[in-house]
N, C-alpha and C positions, 0 to 999 in steps of 0.2 A: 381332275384335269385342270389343270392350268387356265385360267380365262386372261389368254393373253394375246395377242398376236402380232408383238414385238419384234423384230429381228434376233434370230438365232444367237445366241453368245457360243455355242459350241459346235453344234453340226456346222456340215458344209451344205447351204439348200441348194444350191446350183447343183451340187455331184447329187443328190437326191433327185431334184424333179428332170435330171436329164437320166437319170436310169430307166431302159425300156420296162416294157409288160413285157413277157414272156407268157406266153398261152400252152406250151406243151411241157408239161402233162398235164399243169393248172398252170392257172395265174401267180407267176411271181415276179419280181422284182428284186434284182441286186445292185449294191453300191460297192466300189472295191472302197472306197475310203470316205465315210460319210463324219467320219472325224478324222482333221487334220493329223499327220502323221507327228505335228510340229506340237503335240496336244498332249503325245504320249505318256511322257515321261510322270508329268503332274497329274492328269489326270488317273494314271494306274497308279500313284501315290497315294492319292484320295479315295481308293475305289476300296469296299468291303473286304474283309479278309473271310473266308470262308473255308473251316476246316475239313470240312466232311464231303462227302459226294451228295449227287440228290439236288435239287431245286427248293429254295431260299424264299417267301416271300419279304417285297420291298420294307412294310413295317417291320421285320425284325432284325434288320441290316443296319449298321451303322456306318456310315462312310463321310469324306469330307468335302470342302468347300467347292471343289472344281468337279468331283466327280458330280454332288450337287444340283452344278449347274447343267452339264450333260443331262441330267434328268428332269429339270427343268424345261428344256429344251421339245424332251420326246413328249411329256405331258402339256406340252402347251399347244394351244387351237392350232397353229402356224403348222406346226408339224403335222397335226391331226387333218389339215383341210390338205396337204400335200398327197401324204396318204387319201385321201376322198381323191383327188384329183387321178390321182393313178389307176385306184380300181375304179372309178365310175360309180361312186356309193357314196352314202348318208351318212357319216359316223357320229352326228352331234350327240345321240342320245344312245348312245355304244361307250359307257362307261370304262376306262382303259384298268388293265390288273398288269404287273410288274412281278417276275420273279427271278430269280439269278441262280445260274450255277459256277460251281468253284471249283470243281475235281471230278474225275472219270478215274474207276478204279482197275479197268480191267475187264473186269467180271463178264460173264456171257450173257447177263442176262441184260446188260444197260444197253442204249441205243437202238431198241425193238424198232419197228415200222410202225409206224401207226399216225394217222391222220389228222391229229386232233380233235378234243371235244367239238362237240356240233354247238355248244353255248360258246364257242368262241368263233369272231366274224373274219377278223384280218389276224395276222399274227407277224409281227417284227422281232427278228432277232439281231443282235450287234454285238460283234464279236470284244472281247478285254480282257483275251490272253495274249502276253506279253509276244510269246511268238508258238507256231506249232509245227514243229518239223518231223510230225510224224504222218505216214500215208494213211492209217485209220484218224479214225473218231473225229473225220471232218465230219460238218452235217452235210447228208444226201438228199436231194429232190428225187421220190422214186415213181417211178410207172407204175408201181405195184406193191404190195405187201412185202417183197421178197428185196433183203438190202442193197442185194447185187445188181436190182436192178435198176440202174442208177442213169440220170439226165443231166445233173449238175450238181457240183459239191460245195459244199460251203466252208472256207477253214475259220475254225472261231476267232482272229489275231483284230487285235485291235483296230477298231474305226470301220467293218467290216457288218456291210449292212444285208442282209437280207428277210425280208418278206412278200408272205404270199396270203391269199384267199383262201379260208378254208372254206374243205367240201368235204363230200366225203368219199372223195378219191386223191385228196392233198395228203400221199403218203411221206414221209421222210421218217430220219433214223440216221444210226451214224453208224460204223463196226468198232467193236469195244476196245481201248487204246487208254492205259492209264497216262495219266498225267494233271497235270493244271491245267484245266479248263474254262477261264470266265469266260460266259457269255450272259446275255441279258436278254429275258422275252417277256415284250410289249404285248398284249393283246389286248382290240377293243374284243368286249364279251357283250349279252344280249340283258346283262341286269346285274345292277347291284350286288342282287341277291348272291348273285355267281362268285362274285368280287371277295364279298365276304366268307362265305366256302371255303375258296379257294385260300386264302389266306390262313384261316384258322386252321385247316388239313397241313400247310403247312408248318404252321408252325408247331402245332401236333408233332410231322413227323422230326423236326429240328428239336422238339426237346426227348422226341424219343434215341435223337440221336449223339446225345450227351449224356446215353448211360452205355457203357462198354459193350455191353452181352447184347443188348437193346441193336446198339450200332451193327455188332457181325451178324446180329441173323437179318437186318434190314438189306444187308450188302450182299447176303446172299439170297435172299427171297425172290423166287419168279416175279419179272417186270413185264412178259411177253403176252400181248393182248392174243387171243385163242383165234389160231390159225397166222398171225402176223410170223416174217423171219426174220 
């Protein structure tokens, strides 16, 4: 994390700290533009290319100077005390993990329901797809395990901010919709340890998924946590 508490070079903090709580179904939080729209163009210049479907961690990504600094931004204290301020929490010793995705292929088995790990505390996503004009595979806020059952939709289009509090009723999920996808998910977690996991699983499954045969049975393997729709 950033030990910084500078003024933002990239977010917008006004459209962040004026976005309400929202308490039904859980606690979240959305920004419709928490990066200028006037940001776009440079910053999706800069931002990773990523070929495959599936979640990315931040060390094996290569990106450039503006996207950079948008990352600079969410990892630094300024950002992290806004989030505290929101949900009403402690995040200082809530170490933040970073991962990306870049593509949705379709498939039935992606955008399951599921609530998130319980090692993870808060979770921020920000959307940096150029744009998404399809009615699937936005992300859902669900009441339930079930995808339909739906409170509020997230479309992943760039500057597009949403996060909430996990629990272990914070279902979301999206319906499965191929396309270019970038989004990016912040979470502070409950330990380093997790951090690291997390990263190395990744990057596991990103070099499993630069051998051909490797890649289609990855695309096609059940993703569906036991009972989630």
């Amino acid at each position: 994390m950033q030990d910084s508490n500078a003024p933002f070079e990239m977010l917008d903090e006004a459209a962040i700290a004026a976005a309400s709580l929202r308490r039904d179904p859980y606690d979240f939080a959305f920004v419709e533009q928490a990066l200028p729209a006037r940001l776009k163009q440079e910053v999706l210049a800069d931002a990773p290319r990523i070929p495959d479907r599936g979640s990315y961690g931040l060390p094996d990504l290569h990106h450039g100077p503006r996207f950079a600094a948008v990352l600079r931004d969410l990892l630094s204290d300024r950002f992290r005390h806004l989030v505290e301020e929101k949900f009403d929490i402690d995040l200082s010793n809530r170490p933040p993990c970073i991962v990306m995705m870049g593509n949705t292929t379709g498939h039935y088995n992606e955008g399951y329901a599921h609530p998130d790990s319980p090692h993870k505390i808060i979770t921020v996503l920000v959307g940096f797809t150029r744009e998404w004009p399809y009615e699937r595979g936005k992300l859902r806020v669900l009441r339930s395990n079930d995808r339909e059952d739906c409170a509020f939709e997230f479309a992943p289009e760039f500057g597009r901010m949403l996060m909430f509090r996990v629990c272990d009723h914070s279902w979301h999920g999206f319906l499965p919709q191929k396309g270019q996808r970038m989004s990016l998910q912040l979470c502070y977690v409950d330990s380093e340890w997790y951090v690291r996991k997390e990263y190395a699983r990744h990057r596991l499954s990103a070099q499993a998924k630069a051998i051909p045969l490797l890649r289609k049975m990855i695309d096609w393997a059940p993703r569906r946590l036991p009972g989630a729709r």
